[in-house]
FITI-908822 format. One line per field, with one value per residue: residue number from 1; x, y, z of N, C-alpha, C in turn. Coordinates in nm, 2 decimals. Layout:
<sites>
rose <- [NUM, ...]
n.u <- [X, ...]
n.v <- [Y, ...]
n.w <- [Z, ...]
ca.u <- [X, ...]
ca.v <- [Y, ...]
ca.w <- [Z, ...]
c.u <- [X, ...]
c.v <- [Y, ...]
c.w <- [Z, ...]
</sites>
This chain:
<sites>
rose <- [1, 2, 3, 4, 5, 6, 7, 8, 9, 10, 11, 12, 13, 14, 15, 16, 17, 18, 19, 20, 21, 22, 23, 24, 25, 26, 27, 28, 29, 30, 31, 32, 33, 34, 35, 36, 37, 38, 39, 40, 41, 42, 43, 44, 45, 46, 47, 48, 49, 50, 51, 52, 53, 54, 55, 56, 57, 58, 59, 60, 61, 62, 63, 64, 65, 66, 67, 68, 69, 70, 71, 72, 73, 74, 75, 76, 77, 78, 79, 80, 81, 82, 83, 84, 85, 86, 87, 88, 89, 90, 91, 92, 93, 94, 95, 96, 97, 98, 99, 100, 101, 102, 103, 104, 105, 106, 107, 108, 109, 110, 111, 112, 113, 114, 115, 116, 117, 118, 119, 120, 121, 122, 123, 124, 125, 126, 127, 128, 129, 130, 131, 132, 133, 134, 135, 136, 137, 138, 139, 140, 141, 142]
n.u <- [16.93, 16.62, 16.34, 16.00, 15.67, 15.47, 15.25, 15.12, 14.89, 14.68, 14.56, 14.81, 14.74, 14.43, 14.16, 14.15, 14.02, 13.65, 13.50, 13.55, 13.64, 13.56, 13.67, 13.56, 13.81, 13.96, 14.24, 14.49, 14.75, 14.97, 15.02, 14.98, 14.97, 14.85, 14.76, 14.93, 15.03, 14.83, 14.79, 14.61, 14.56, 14.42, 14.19, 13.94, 13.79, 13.51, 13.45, 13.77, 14.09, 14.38, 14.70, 14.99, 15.16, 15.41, 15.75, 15.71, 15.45, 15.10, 14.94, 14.64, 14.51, 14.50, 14.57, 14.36, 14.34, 14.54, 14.56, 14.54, 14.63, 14.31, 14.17, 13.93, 13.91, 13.94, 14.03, 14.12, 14.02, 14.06, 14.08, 14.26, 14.49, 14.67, 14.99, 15.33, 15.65, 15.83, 16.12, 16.24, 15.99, 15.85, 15.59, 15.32, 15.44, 15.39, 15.31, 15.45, 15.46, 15.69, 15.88, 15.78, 15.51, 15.52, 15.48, 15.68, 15.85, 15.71, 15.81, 15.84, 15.84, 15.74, 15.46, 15.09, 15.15, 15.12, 15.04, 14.88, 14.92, 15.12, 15.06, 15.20, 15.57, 15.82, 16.07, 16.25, 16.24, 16.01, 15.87, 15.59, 15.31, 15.15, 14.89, 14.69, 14.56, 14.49, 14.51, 14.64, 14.51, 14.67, 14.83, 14.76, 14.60, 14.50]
n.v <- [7.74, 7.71, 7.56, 7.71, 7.80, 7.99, 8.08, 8.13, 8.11, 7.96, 7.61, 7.34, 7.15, 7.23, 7.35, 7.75, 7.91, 7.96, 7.84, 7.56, 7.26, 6.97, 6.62, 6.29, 6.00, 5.73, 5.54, 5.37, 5.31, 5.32, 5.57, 5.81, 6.12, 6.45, 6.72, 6.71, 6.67, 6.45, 6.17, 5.98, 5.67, 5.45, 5.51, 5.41, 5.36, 5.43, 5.55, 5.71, 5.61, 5.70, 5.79, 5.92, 6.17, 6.12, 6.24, 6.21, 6.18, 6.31, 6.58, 6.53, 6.65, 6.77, 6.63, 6.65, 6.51, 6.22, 5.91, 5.53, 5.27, 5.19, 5.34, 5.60, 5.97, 6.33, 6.50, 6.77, 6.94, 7.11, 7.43, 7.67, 7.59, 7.54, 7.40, 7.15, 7.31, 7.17, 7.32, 7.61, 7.84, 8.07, 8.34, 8.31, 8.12, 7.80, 7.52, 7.18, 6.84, 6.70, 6.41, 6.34, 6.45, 6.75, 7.07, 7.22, 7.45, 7.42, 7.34, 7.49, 7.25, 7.05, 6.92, 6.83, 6.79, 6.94, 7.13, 7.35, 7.68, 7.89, 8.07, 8.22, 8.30, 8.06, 8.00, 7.74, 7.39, 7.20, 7.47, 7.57, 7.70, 7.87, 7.74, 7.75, 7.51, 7.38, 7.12, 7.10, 7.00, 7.05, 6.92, 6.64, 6.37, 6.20]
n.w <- [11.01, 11.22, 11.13, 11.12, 11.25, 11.04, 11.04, 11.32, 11.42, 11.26, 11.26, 11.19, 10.85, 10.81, 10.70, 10.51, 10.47, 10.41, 10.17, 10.03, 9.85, 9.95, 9.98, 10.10, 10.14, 10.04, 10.29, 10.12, 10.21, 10.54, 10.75, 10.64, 10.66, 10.81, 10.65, 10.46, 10.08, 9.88, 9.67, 9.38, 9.40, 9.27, 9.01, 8.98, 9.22, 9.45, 9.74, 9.61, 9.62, 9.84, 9.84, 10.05, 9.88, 9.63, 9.47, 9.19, 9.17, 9.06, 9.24, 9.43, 9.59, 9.95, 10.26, 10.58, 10.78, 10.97, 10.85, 10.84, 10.63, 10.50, 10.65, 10.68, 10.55, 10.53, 10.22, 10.07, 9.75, 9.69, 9.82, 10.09, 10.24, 10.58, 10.54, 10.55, 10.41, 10.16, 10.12, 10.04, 9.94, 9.73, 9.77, 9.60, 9.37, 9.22, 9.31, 9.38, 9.51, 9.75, 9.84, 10.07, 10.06, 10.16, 10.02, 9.75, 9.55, 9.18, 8.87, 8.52, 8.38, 8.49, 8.46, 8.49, 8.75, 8.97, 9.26, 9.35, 9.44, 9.60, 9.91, 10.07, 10.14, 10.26, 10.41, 10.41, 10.43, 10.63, 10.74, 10.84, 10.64, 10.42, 10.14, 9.84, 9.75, 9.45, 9.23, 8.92, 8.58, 8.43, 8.06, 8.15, 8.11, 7.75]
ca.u <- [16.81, 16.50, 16.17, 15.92, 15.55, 15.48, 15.10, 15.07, 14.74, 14.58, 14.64, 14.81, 14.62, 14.32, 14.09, 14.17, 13.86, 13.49, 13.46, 13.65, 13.58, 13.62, 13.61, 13.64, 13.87, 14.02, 14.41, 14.55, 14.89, 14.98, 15.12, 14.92, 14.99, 14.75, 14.83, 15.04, 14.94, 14.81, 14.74, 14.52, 14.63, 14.31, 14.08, 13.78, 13.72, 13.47, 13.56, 13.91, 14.21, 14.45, 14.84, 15.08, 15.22, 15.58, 15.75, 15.64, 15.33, 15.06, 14.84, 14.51, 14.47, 14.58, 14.50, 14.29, 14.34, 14.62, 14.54, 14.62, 14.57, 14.17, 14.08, 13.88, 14.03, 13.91, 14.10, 14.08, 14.08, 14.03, 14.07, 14.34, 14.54, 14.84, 15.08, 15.45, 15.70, 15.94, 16.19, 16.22, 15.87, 15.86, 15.51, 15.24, 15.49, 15.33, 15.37, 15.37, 15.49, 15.83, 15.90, 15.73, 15.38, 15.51, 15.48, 15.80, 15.82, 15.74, 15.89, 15.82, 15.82, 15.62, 15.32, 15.02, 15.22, 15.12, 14.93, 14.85, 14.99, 15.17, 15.00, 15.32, 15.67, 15.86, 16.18, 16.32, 16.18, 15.92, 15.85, 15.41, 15.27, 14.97, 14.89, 14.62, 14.57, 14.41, 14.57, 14.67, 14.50, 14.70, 14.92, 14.72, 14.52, 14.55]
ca.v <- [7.79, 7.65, 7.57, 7.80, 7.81, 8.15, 8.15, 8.01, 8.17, 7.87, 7.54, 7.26, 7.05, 7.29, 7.46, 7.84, 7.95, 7.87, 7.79, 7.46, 7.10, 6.84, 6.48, 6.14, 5.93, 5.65, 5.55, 5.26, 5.27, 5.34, 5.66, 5.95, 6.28, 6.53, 6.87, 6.66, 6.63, 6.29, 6.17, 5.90, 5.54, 5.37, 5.58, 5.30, 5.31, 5.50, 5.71, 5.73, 5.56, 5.76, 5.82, 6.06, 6.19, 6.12, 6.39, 6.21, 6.21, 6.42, 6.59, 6.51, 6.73, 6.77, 6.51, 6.68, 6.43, 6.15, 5.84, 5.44, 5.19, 5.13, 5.50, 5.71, 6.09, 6.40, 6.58, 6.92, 6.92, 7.28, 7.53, 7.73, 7.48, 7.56, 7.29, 7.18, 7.34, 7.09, 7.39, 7.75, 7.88, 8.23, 8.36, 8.32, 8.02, 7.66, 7.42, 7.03, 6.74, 6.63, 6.30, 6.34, 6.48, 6.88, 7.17, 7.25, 7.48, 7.39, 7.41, 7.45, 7.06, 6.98, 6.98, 6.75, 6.74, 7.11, 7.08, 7.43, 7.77, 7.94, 8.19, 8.34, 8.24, 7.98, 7.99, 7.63, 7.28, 7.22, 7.54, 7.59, 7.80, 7.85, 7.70, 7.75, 7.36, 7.36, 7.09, 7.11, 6.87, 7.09, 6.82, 6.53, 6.31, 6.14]
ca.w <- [11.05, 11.25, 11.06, 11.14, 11.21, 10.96, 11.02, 11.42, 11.49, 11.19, 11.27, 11.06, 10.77, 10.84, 10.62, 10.64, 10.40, 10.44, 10.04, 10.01, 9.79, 10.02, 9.94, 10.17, 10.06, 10.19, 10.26, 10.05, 10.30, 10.61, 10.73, 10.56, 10.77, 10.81, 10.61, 10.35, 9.95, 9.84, 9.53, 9.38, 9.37, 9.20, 9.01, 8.96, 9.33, 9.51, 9.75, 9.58, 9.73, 9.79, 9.98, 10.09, 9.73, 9.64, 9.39, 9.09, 9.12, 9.01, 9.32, 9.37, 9.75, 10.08, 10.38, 10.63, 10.87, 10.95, 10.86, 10.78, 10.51, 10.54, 10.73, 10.61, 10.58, 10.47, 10.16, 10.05, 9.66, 9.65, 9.91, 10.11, 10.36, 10.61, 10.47, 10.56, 10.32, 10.14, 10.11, 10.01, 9.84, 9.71, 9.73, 9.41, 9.33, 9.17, 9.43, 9.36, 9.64, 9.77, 9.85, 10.21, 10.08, 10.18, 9.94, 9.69, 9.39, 9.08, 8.76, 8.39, 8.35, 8.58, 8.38, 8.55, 8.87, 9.03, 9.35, 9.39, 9.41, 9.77, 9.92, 10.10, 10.11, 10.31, 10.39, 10.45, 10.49, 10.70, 10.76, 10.77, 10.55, 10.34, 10.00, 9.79, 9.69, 9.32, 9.15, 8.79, 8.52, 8.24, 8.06, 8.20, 8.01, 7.66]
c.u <- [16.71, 16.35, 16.10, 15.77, 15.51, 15.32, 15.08, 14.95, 14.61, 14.66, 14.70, 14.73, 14.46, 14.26, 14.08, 14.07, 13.71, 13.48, 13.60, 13.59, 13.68, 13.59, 13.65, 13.71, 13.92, 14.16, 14.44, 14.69, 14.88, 15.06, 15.07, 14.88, 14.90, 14.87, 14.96, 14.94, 14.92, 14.79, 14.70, 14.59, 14.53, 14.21, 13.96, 13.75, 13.66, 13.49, 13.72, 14.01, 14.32, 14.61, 14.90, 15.16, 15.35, 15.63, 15.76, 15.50, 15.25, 14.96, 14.70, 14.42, 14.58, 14.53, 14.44, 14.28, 14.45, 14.52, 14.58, 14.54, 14.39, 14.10, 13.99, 13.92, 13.92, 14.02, 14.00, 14.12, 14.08, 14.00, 14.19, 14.39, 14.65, 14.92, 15.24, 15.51, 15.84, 16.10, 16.12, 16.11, 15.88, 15.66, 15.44, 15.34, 15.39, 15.39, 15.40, 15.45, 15.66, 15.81, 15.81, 15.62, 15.39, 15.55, 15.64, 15.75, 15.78, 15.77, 15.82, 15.77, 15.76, 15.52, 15.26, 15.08, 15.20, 14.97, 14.81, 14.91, 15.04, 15.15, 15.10, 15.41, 15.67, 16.01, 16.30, 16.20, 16.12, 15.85, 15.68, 15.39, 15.13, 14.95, 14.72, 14.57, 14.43, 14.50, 14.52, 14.60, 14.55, 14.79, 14.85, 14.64, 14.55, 14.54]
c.v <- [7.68, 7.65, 7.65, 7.78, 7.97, 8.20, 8.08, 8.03, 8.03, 7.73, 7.41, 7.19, 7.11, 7.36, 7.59, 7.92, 7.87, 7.77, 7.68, 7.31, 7.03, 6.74, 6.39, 6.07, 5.82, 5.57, 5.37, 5.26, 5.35, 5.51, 5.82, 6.05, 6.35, 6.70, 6.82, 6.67, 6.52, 6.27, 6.03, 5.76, 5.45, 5.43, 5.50, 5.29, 5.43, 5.53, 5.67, 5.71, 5.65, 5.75, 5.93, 6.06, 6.20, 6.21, 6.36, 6.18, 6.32, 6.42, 6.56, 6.62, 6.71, 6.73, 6.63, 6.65, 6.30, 6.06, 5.67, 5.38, 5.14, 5.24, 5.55, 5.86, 6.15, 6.47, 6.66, 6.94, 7.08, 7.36, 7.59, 7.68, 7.55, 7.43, 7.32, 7.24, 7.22, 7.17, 7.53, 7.76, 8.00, 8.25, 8.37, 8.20, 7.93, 7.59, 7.29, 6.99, 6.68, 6.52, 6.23, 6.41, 6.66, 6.96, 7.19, 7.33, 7.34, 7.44, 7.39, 7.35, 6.99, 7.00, 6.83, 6.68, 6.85, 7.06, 7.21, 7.60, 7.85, 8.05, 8.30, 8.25, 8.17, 7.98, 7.85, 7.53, 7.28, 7.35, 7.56, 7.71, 7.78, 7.84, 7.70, 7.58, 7.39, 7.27, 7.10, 7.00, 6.92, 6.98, 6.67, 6.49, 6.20, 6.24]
c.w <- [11.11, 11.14, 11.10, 11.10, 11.17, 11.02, 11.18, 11.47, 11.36, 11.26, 11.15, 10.99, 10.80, 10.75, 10.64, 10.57, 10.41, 10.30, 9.99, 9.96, 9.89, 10.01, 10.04, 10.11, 10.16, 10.18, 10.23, 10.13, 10.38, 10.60, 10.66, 10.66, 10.70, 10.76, 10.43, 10.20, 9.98, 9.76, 9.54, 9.32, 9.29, 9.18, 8.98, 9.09, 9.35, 9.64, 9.70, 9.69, 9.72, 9.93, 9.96, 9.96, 9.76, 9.52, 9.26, 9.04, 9.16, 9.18, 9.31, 9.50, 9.86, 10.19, 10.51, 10.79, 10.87, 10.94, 10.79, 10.66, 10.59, 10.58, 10.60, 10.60, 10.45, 10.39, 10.11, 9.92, 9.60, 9.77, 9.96, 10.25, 10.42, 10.59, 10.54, 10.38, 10.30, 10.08, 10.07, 9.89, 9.85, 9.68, 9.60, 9.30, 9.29, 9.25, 9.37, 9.51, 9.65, 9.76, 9.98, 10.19, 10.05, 10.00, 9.90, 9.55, 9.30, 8.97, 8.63, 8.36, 8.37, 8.52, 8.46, 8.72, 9.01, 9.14, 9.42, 9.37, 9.58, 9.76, 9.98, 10.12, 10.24, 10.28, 10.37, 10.44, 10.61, 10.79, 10.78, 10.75, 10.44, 10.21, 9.98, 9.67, 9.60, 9.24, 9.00, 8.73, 8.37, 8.22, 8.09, 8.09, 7.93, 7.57]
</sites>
């Protein structure tokens, strides 16, 4: 099968609700794709550094905008994004991050790793689709 744009009338890494937390942030490595998760590499800094999340770590949002080590970039720590899919999502699923940033189930286990919940399915990898980015802080902490 081909990937599939499910929603092409939104466009990618875009806000698809008015009521959305957005924070600047700014990218500690090169390479941070727009529409991807990211998660937070140094929490004592202000605006929060952050990169393209790999599939153990915990979400912190979804990049907004590409950008490199030093940019600035808006994330969306809360709102309703069209996102790639890092395989088959079944709608009302728990998302967290692949290896490459995009949306993947999650499981049970995953506790403090959940980047959101998918608003409708996806059949395949890279597919775009719409995620409700709320990451999880159940599990987290001390």
């Amino acid at each position: 099968m081909v990937a599939e744009d499910l929603v092409s009338e939104a466009v990618l890494g875009e806000i698809i609700t008015a009521n959305a937390l957005i924070l600047t942030c700014k990218c500690d490595e090169d390479n941070v794709r727009k529409g991807r998760f990211v998660t937070v590499t140094a929490g004592e800094n202000w605006p929060p550094l952050v990169h393209e999340a790999d599939s153990g770590e915990p979400v912190f949002g979804a990049s907004l905008k590409a950008g490199n080590n030093g940019d600035y970039i808006p994330v969306c720590i809360f709102g309703v994004v069209k996102m790639y899919a890092g395989g088959a999502v079944t709608a009302g699923a728990g998302v967290k991050t692949d290896d490459e940033g995009r949306a993947v189930a999650a499981l049970a286990a995953d506790d403090a790793l959940s980047g959101g919940r998918a608003l409708m399915s996806a059949g395949e990898a890279d597919d775009q689709f719409i995620v409700l980015v709320c990451p999880d802080n159940h599990g987290s902490g001390t």
